[in-house]
N, C-alpha and C positions, 0 to 999 in steps of 0.2 A: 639381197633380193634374188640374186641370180640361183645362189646357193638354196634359198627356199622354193623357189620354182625346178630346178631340180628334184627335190625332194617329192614337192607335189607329183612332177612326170612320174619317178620310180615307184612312188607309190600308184598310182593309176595304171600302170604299164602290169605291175603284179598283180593288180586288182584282175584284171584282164587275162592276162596268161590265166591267173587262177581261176577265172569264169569258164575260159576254153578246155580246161582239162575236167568239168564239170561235164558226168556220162548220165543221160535219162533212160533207163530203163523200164521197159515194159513187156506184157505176156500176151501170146495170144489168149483172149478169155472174153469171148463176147457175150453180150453187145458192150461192153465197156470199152475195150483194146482187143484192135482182129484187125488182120491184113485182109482185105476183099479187093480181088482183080487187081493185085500189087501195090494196094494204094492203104494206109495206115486208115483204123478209121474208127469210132465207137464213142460211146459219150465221154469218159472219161479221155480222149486222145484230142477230144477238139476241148475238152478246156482245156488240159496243158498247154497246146497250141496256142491255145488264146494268150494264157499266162505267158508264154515266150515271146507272143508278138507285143505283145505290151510293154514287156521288160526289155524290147528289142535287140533278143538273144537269138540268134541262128545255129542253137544246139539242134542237131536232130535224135531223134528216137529213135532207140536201139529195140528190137526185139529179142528176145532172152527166153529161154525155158525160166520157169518160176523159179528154181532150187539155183540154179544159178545166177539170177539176180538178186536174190533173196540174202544167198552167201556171201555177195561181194558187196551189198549193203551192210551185212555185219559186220566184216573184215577188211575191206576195201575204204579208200577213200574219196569222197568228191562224186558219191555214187547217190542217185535218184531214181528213185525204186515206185512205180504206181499201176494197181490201184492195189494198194497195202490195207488190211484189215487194222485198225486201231485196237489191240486187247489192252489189258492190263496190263500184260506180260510185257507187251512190245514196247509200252509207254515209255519208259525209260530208256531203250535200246534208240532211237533214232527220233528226229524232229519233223513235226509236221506241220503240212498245208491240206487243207480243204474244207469237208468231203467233197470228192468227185464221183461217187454213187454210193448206192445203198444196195447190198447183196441179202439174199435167204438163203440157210442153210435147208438143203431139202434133201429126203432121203426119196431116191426114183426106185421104181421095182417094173421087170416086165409086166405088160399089160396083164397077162394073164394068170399074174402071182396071186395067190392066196395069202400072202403074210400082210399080218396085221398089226403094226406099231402105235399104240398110244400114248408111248412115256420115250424119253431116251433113251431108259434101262429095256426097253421089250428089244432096242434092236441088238441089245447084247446076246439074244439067244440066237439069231441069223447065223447059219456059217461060216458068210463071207460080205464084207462092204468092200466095194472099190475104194481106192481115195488116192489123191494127184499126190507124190510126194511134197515133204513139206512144208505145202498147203495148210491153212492155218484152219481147217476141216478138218486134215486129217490130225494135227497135233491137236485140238483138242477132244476128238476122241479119243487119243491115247491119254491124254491127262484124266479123263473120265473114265478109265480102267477099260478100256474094249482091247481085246485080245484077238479080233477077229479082221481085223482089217488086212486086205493085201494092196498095196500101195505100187503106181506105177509112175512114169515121166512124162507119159502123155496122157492124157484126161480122155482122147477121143480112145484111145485103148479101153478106157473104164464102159463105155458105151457098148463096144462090140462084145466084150466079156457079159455086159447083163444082158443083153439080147439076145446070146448064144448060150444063157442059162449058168454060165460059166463061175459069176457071182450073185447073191441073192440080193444085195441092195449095193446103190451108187450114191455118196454123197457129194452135190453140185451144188449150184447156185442159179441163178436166176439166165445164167446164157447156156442150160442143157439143150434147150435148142439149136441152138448152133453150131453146138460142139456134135450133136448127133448130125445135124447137115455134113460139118466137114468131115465125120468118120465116115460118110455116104450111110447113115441110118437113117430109118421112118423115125422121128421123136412120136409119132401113134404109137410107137412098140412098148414105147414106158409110161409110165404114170407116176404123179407125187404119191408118196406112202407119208409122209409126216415131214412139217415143217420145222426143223430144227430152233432157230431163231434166226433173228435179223439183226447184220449188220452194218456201218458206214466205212466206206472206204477212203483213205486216202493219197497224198504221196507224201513218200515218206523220206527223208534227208538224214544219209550217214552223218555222225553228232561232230566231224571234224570240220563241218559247213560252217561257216558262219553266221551266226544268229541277224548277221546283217543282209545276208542273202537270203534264205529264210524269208527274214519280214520282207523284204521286195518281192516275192514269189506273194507270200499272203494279203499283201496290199492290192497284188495286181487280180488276186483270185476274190480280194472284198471289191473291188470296182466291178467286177464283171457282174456278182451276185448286184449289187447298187445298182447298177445302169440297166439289168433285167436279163443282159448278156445267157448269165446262168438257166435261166427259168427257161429259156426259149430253145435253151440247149437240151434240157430234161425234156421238154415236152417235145421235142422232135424226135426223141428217141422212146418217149412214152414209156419212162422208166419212174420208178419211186422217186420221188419226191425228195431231190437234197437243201430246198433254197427256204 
């Protein structure tokens, strides 16, 4: 008896230790995940949160440039990367939970641009697109043969370059406003040129997690959708529709 109680403690004790060396990453990229007045916040940070308080986990959320979370979700272990785009590509690369939003890929141009995009292929003739290193924007405009992209680390960089004529189009997503706030630009200065598509985001779990941790994360993320939790979370933030 004594020897099997044992066994139970050491097993639980590493269950633990291994829950505590579990790192949640995230980016600034509002309104989803943004620090405003030092304080974490956007719709995607209050479900996680939810998800934690649930699973009654006192990890906290780490902020990360994208390209570095991103890489130590591939390479890294015990690493929790959100709000991740779901491709094909990615599908196999790492385990998920959600959606915790839904993004548009949108091509912005200064207000006072004359270019006119109607297909994917028209923005191949533009000079220049910004794009956030990567960003699962910019990769897949490089998988769709663009040769014109100049890619940088901070996304508020991408804003001051199209306003300063610098590039002729910005591919963003649904928080260019914000990210024009925090570079201190007018978002009047630009305009959508073309909607790319639309995709769901999630979080996304390096594949060395356990499929047992995992479904706790996604049990706690189906009660919240259940109980209406979710729904009242989208709609405070009057974002697309995940539930």
């Amino acid at each position: 008896m004594k020897k099997l109680l044992f066994v139970l403690f050491a097993f639980m004790f590493t269950f633990l230790i291994f829950a505590e060396e579990l790192k949640v990453y995230t980016e600034e990229s509002p309104p989803l995940n943004f620090t405003k007045n030092g304080v974490l916040t956007g719709q995607a940070v209050e479900i996680v949160k939810e998800i934690l308080n649930r699973i009654n986990s006192n990890i906290t959320i780490q902020v990360v440039p994208w390209a570095r979370g991103y890489n130590e979700l591939l390479s890294n272990k015990n690493i929790i990367l959100f709000s991740t785009t779901r491709t094909e590509e990615r599908e196999k690369l790492f385990k998920w939970v959600g959606p915790v939003g839904v993004n548009q890929w949108i091509f912005y141009a200064k207000k006072d641009s004359n270019i006119v995009i109607k297909s994917l292929e028209d923005a191949k003739n533009v000079k220049s697109i910004g794009t956030y290193i990567d960003d699962v924007r910019e990769k897949f405009l490089v998988q769709n043969g663009f040769l014109n992209i100049e890619s940088v680390n901070n996304n508020a960089l991408n804003v001051k370059k199209l306003i300063k004529g610098r590039i002729d189009l910005w591919i963003s997503g649904i928080g260019a406003k914000e990210i024009c706030e925090k570079a201190g630009e007018d978002f009047e200065k630009i305009k959508v040129i073309y909607v790319v598509k639309e995709m769901k985001l999630y979080i996304a779990f390096s594949l060395d997690i356990s499929d047992e941790i995992v479904a706790k994360w996604q049990k706690a993320y189906d009660d919240i959708k259940k109980d209406g939790t979710l729904k009242k979370i989208n709609n405070k933030w009057d974002l697309p529709e995940i539930y």
